[in-house]
C-alpha positions as CSV (number, residue, x, y, z in Angstrom):
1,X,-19.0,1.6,6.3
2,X,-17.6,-1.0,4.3
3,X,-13.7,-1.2,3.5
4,X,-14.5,-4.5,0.8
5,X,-15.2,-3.2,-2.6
6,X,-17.1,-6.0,-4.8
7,X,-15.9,-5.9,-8.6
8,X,-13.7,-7.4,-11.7
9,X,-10.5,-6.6,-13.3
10,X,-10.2,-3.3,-14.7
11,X,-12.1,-1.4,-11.7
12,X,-11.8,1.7,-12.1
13,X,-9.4,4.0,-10.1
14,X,-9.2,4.2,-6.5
15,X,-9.8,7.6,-5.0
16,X,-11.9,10.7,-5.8
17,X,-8.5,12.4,-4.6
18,X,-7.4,11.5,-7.8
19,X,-9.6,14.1,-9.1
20,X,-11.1,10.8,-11.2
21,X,-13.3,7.6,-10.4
22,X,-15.6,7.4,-7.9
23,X,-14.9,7.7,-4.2
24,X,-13.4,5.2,-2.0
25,X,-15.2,4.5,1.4
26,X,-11.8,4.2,3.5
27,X,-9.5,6.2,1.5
28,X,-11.0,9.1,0.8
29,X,-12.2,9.8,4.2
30,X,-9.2,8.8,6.1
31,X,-7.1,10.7,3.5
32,X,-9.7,14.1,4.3
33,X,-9.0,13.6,8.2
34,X,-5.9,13.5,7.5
35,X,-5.9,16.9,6.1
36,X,-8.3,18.7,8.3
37,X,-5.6,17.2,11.3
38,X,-2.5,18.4,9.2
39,X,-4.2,22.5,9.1
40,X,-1.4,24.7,7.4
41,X,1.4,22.1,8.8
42,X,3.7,20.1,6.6
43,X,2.3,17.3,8.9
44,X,0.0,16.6,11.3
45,X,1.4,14.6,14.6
46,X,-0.3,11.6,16.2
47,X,-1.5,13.6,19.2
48,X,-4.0,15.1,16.5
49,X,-5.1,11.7,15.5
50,X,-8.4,10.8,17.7
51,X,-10.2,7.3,17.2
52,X,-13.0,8.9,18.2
53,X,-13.3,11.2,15.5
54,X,-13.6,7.9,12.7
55,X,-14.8,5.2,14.3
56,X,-16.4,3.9,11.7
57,X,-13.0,3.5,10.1
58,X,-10.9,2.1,12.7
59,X,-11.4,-1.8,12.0
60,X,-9.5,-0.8,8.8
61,X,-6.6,1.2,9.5
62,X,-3.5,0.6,11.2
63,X,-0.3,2.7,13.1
64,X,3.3,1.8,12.5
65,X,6.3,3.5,14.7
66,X,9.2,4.6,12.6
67,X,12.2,3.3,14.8
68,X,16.0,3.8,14.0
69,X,18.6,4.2,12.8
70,X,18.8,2.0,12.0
71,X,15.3,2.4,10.6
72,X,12.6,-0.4,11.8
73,X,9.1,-0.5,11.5
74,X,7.2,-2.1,14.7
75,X,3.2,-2.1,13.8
76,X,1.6,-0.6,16.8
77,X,-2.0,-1.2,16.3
78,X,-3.5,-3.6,13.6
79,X,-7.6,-3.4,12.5
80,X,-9.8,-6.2,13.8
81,X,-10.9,-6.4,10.4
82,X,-6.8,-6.6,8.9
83,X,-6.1,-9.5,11.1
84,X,-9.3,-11.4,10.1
85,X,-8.1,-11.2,6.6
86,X,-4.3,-12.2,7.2
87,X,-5.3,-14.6,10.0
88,X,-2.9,-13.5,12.7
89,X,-2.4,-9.7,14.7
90,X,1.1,-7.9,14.2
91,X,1.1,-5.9,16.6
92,X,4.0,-5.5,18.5
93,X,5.8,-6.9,16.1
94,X,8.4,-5.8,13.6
95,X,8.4,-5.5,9.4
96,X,11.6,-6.6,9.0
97,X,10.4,-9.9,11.0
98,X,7.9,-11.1,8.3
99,X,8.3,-14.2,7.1
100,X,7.1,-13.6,3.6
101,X,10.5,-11.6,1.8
102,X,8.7,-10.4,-1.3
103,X,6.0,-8.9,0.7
104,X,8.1,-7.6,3.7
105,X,9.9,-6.0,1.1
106,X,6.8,-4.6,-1.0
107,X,5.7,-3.3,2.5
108,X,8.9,-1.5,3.2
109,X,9.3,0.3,-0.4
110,X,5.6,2.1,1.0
111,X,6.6,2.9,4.1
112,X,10.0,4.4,2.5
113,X,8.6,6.1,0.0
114,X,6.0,8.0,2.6
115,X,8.8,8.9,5.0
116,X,11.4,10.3,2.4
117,X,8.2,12.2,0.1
118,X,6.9,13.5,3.4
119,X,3.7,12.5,1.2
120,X,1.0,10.0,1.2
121,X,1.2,7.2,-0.7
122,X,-1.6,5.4,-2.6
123,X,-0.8,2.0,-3.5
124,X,-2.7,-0.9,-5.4
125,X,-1.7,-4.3,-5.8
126,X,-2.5,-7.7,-6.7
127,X,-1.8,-10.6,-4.6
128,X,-2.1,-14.2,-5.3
129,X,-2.6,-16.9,-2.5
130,X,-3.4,-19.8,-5.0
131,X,-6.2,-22.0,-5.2
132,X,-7.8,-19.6,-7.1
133,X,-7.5,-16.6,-4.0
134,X,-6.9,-13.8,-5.0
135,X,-7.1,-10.1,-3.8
136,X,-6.9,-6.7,-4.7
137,X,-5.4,-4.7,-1.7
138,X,-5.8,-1.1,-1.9
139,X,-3.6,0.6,0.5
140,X,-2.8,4.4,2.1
141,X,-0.1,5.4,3.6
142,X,0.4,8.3,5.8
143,X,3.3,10.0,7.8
144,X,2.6,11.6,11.0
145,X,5.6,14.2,12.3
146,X,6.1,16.0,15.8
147,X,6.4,19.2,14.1
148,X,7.3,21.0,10.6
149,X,11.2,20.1,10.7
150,X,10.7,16.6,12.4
151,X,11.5,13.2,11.4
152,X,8.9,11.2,10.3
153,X,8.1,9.1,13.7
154,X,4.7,7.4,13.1
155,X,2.6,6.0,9.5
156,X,-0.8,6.2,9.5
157,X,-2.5,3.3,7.0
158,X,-5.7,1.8,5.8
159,X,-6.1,-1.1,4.1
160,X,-8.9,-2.2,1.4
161,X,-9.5,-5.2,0.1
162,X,-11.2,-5.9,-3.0
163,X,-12.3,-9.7,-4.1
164,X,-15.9,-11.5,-4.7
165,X,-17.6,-12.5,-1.6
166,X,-15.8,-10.7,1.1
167,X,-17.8,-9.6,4.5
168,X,-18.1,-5.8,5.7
169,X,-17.3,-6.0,9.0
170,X,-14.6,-7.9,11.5
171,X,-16.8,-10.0,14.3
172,X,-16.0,-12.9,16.5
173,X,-17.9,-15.1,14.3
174,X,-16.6,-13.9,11.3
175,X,-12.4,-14.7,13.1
176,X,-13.8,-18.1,13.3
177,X,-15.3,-18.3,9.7
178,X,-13.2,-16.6,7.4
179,X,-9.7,-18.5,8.9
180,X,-7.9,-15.9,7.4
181,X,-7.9,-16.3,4.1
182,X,-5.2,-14.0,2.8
183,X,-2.1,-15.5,5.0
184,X,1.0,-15.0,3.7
185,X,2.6,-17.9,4.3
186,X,0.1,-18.8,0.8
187,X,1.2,-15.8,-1.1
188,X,3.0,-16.8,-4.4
189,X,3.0,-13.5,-6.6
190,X,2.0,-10.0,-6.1
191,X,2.2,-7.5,-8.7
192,X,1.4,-3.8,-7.8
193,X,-0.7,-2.2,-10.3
194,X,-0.5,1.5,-8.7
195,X,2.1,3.5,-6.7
196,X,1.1,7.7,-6.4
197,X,2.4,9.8,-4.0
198,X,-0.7,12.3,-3.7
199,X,-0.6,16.1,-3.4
200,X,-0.9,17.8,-0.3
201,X,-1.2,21.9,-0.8
């Protein structure tokens, strides 16, 4: 399963859960498990997340601890196939600790919005890295509570990148090859096309 989607401007949109456009490989099956886990909770809680249960997704999603107050955001575990793409792994580290301000902040907006909607969030955006690279990351967000009238503690995300050429699948040689392309100490623009936070009854 393959989270690269190979197309042009004016794709159209992202998710079957939009009740339009044709289904997403990542999204929409992530964004169903995510469901099934939740039952008839407001939430479902990390202990109800199980790799084993999607591993054909796992290259492409990602877990983030909600820390605070004051509220941080340390990335706990980071796809193979997200770190080929940016060229380094962040996990362990911290949001607040990226060196790229417009995209630390872009990052934090999401995970805000998630946490304070109690909703997932769908997100699309654009993201230039010059030299004619550029990328259209599709990304969901989704919070992960210890019970009905719990904090928000964990954020459960995929990542989907859409550009011209891109490989299916993280693999040794591909670390080596690709050289991370989409690092963001190149990033000079991103402009975010889509924001929804989606229904959940």
């Amino acid at each position: 399963m393959s989270a690269v989607v190979q197309t042009t401007p004016g794709f159209p949109p992202p998710s079957s859960s939009m009740a339009c456009g044709p289904a997403d490989p990542i999204i929409d099956p992530l964004l169903s498990y995510w469901a099934v886990r939740r039952g008839d909770r407001a939430l479902p809680s990390r202990a109800d997340i199980d790799p084993i249960d999607i591993p054909e997704l796992l290259q492409h999603i990602g877990l983030v601890d909600v820390e605070g107050p004051p509220r941080r955001y340390r990335y706990r575990l980071v796809g193979s196939y997200m770190q080929t793409m940016f060229g380094e792994n962040y996990q362990g580290r911290y949001l607040d600790e990226a060196r790229h301000d417009r995209y630390r902040d872009f990052l934090n907006d999401l995970y805000t919005a998630a946490i304070d909607q109690r909703r997932p969030i769908l997100s699309e955006a654009v993201f230039d890295y010059g030299t004619d690279r550029i990328v259209t990351i599709r990304r969901l967000i989704l919070p992960l509570a210890e019970g009905n009238g719990a904090p928000v503690n964990m954020l459960l995300f995929a990542n989907v990148f859409i550009a011209p050429d891109l490989p299916h699948h993280a693999t040794p040689v591909l670390h080596l090859r690709m050289d991370g392309p989409f690092q963001s100490v190149f990033l000079t623009s991103i402009e975010e096309t889509l924001r929804r936070a989606l229904p959940v009854d």
